[in-house]
C-alpha positions in Angstrom: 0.0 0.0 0.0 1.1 3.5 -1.0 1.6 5.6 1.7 0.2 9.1 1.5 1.8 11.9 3.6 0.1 15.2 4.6 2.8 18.1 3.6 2.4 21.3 5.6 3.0 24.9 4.2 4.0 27.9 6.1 4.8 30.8 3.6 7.0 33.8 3.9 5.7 37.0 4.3 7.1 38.8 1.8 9.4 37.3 -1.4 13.3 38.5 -1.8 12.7 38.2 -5.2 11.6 41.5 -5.4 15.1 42.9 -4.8 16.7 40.6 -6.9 17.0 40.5 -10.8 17.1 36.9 -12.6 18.5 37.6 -15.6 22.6 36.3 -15.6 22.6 34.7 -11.8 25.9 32.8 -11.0 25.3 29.4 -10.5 24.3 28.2 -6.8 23.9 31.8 -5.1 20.8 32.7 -4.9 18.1 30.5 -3.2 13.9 30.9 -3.1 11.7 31.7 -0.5 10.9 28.0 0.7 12.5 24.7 1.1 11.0 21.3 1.7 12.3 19.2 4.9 11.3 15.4 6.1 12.4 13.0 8.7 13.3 9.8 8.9 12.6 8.3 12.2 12.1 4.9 13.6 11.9 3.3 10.2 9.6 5.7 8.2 9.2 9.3 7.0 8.3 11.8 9.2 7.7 15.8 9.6 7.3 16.4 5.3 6.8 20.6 5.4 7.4 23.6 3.0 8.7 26.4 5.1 10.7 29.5 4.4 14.1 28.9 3.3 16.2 28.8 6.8 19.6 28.0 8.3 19.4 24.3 10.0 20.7 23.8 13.5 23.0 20.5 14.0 24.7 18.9 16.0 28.6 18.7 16.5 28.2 14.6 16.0 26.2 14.6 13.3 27.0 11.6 11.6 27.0 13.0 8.3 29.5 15.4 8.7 31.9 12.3 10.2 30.7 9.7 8.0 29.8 11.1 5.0 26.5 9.4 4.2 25.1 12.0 1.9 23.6 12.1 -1.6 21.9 14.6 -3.4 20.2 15.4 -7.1 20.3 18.0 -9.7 17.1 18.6 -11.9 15.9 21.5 -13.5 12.5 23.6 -14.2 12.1 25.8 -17.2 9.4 28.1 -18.1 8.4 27.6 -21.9 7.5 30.5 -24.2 3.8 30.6 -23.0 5.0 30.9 -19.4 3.8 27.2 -18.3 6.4 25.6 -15.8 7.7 22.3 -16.2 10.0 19.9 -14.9 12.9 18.1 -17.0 13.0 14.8 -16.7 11.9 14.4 -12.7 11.1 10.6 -12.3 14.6 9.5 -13.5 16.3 11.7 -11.0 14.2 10.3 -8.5 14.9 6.6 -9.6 18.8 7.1 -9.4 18.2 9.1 -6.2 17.2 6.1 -4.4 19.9 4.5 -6.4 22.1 5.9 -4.5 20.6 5.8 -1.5 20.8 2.0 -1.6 24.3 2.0 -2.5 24.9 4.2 0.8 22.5 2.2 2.8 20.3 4.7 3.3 16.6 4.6 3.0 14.6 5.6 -0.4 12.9 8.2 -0.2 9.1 8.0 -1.9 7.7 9.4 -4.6 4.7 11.3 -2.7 7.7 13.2 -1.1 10.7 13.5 -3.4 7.9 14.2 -6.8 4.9 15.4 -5.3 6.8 17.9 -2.6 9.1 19.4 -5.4 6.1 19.9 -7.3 4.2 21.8 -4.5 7.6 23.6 -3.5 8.1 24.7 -6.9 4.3 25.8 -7.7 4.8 28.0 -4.3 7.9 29.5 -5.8 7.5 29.6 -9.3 7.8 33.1 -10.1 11.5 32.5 -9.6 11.8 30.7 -12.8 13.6 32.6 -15.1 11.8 32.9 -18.4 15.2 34.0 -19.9 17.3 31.7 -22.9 19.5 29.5 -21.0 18.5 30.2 -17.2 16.2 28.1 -15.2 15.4 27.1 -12.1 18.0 24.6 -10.4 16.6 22.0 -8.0 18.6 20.5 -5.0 17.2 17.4 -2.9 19.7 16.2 -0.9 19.2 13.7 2.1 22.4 13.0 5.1 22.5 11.2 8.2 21.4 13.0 10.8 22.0 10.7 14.2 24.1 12.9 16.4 26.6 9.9 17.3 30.0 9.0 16.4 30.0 5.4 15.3 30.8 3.8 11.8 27.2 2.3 11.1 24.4 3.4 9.4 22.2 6.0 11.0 18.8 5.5 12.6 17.6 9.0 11.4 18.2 11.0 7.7 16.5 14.2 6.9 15.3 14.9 3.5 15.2 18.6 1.8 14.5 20.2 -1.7 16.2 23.8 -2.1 15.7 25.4 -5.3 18.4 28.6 -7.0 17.3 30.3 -10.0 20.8 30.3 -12.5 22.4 31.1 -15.7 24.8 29.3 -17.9 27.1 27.4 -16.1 30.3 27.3 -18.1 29.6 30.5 -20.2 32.3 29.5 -22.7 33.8 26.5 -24.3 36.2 24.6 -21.6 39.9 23.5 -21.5 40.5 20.1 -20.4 42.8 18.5 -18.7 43.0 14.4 -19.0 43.8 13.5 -15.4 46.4 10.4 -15.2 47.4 10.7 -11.2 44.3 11.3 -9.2 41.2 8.6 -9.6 37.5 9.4 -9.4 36.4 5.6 -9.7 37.0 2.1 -9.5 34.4 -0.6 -10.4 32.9 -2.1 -7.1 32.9 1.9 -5.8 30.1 4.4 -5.5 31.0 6.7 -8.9 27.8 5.6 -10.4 25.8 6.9 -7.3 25.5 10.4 -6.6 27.3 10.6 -3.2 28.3 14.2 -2.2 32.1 12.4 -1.1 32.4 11.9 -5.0 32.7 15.7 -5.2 34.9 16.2 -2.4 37.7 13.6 -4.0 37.5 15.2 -6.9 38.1 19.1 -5.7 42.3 18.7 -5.7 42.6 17.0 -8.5 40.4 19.8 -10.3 42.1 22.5 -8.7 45.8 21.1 -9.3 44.5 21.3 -13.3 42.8 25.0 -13.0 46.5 26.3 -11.4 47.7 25.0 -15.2 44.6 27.3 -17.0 42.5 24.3 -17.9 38.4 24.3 -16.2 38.1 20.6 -15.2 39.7 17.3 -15.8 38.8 14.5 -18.0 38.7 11.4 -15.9 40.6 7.9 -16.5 40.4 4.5 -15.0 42.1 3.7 -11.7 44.4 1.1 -13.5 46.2 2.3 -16.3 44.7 6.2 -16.9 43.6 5.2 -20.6 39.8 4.4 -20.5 38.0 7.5 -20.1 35.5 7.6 -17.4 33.5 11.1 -17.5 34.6 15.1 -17.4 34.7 16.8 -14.2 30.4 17.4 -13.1 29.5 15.6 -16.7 29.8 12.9 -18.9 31.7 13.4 -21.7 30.6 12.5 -25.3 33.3 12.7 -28.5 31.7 12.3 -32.2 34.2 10.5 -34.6 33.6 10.7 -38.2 29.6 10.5 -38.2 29.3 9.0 -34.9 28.7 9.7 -31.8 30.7 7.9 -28.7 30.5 8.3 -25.1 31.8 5.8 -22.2 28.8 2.9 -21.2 27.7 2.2 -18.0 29.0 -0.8 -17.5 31.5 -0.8 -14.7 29.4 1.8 -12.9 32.5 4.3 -12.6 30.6 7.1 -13.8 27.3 8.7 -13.5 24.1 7.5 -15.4 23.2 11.4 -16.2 19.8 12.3 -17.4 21.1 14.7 -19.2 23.7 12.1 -21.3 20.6 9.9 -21.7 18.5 12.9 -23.4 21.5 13.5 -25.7 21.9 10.3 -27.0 18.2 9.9 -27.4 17.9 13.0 -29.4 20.8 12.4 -31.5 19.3 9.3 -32.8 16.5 11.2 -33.4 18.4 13.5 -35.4 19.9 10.3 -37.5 23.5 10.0 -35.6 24.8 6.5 -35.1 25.6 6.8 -31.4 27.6 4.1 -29.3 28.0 3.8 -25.8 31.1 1.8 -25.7 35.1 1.8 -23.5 36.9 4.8 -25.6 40.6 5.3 -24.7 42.0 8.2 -24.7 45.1 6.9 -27.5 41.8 6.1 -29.3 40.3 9.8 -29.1 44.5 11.3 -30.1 44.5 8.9 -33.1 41.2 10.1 -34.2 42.9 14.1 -33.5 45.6 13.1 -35.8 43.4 11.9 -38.3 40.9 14.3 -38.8 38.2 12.3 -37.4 37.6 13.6 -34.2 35.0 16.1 -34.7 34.0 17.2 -32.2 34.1 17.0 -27.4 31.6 18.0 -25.3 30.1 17.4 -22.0 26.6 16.9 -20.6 25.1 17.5 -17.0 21.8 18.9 -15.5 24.1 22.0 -14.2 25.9 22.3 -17.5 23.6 21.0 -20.1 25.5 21.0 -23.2 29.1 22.6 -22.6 31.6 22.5 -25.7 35.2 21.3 -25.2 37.7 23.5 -27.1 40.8 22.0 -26.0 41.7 18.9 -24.6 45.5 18.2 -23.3 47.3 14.8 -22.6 50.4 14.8 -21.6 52.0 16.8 -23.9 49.5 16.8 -26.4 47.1 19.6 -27.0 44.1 18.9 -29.1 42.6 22.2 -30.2 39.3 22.9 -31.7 37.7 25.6 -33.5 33.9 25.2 -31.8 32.4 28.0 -34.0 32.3 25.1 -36.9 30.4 22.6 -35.5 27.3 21.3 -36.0 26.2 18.1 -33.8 26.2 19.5 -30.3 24.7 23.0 -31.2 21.8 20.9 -32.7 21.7 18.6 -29.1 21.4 22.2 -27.7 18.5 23.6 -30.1 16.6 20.7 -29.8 16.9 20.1 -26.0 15.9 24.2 -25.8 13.2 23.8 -28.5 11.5 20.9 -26.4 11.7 22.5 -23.1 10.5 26.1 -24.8 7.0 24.3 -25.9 8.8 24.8 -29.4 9.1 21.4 -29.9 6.8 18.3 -29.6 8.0 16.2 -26.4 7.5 13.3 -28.4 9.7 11.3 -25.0 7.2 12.7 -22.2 10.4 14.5 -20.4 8.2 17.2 -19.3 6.2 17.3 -15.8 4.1 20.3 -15.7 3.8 21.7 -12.4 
């Protein structure tokens, strides 16, 4: 039986959005109104409520903050060109939520709270969607341990919340890349496919050591030999050689199953690209440089969305590329825009209207 839980609303007063402008937000500083918050206590789900957006008081002995058992999501709403709200793509963010909640022993969250409380939360603060090209509303659910113990064990208790940040682009210009062959993101048998916040945290020196050097993020490898390519700092990372499109498989579970990725590669077929999802080494990628078949590099993520790759460097090896003559990821783009604009029949059902 489907449990149904009764989520109570307490509103602000008056909105900050009236002293703030949406239009070309930094990504991750500015939050809305309200938040949703739930418990998880004795074995179920507890306390679901929308309430103004407000520090949280914790303990020293939190066992998150020792331990580490946190996850969170990224999913975004858009406002189309007659102003209707919709989510992109909610349900699989909810299905590899849990995912990683199991991964981290940690207890799924349902769908009357994770879909149905974003959907209220974001109805209550829906004026601070941007209806501007490329901006959008950023969602945030995030669950940690919250027994305020020190001991290596799963926690009793978690807590539950939805934040949401109105933003603009993310990377504003095509990236420089750095292929990473000390540090490892991933190992198969390890968490990389979940999205555990201590996947983030590993990766921050390696990605700072690269940005010291003038490059944005690093292209991951695989822990044994640094060849196979794994994903591209917060995305996946797709490479079209000759007329096809190519980007890593799922397989070994070292990288993240990103909605986004999974939109692009439906959409390409739909636009008549063979696309593999197959191991790609990075002496494969330099041989297709050095023959003129490597087209084009680009990464995908929910915070990034489409974000062009104009040079990539191994070793020694830079791999330049003039973006402005491409063709296969600005159509991704267009078409991803078109269909969350109302532009485009959503011929997948990727939008949940709020």
């Amino acid at each position: 039986m489907v449990e149904t839980f009764n989520i109570s609303v307490s509103k602000v007063a008056s909105s900050r959005l009236k002293n703030l402008s949406l239009e070309n937000l930094p990504f991750g500083k500015h939050f809305t109104d309200h938040m949703l918050e739930a418990d998880y206590e004795n074995g179920e789900w507890t306390n679901v409520s929308i309430k103004p957006y407000q520090n949280l008081s914790l303990a020293p002995s939190l066992a998150a903050i020792h331990y580490g058992q946190a996850i969170f999501e990224g999913i975004k709403a858009y406002k189309n060109a007659n102003g209707e709200a919709n989510i992109f793509r909610p349900y699989d963010n909810f299905k590899r939520f849990n995912k990683s909640a199991a991964r981290l022993e940690m207890p799924a969250v349902p769908e009357e709270i994770f879909i149905e409380g974003m959907r209220q939360l974001i109805e209550i603060d829906k004026d601070w969607i941007p209806a501007i090209k490329d901006h959008s509303l950023y969602i945030r659910p995030f669950m940690f341990s919250s027994d305020e113990l020190i001991g290596v064990k799963p926690s009793d208790k978690y807590k539950f919340m939805i934040i949401l940040s109105p933003t603009g682009p993310y990377y504003a210009a095509p990236m420089k890349i750095y292929v990473e062959e000390r540090f490892t993101r991933a190992a198969p048998g390890g968490v990389g496919f979940a999205k555990a916040a201590g996947n983030y945290g590993g990766a921050m020196h390696a990605t700072a050591e690269a940005r010291k050097k003038g490059y944005d993020q690093v292209l991951w490898t695989d822990a044994f030999e640094h060849k196979v390519i794994q994903e591209c700092g917060t995305m996946n990372v797709f490479f079209i050689i000759g007329n096809t499109v190519v980007t890593p498989d799922l397989s070994t579970e070292t990288i993240l199953a990103g909605v986004t990725r999974d939109s692009a590669i439906t959409v390409f077929k739909d636009l008549g690209y063979n696309v593999e999802e197959r191991q790609i080494t990075i002496d494969e990628v330099i041989a297709a440089y050095d023959n003129g078949t490597l087209k084009e590099v680009f990464g995908t993520g929910t915070a990034a969305t489409i974000s062009m790759i104009r040079e990539l460097t191994y070793k020694d090896k830079v791999m330049s590329f003039d973006t402005t003559t491409w063709k296969g990821s600005p159509a991704l783009k267009a078409r991803l825009d078109a269909i969350r604009d109302g532009q485009y029949p959503d011929t997948h059902n990727w939008l949940f209207k709020i």
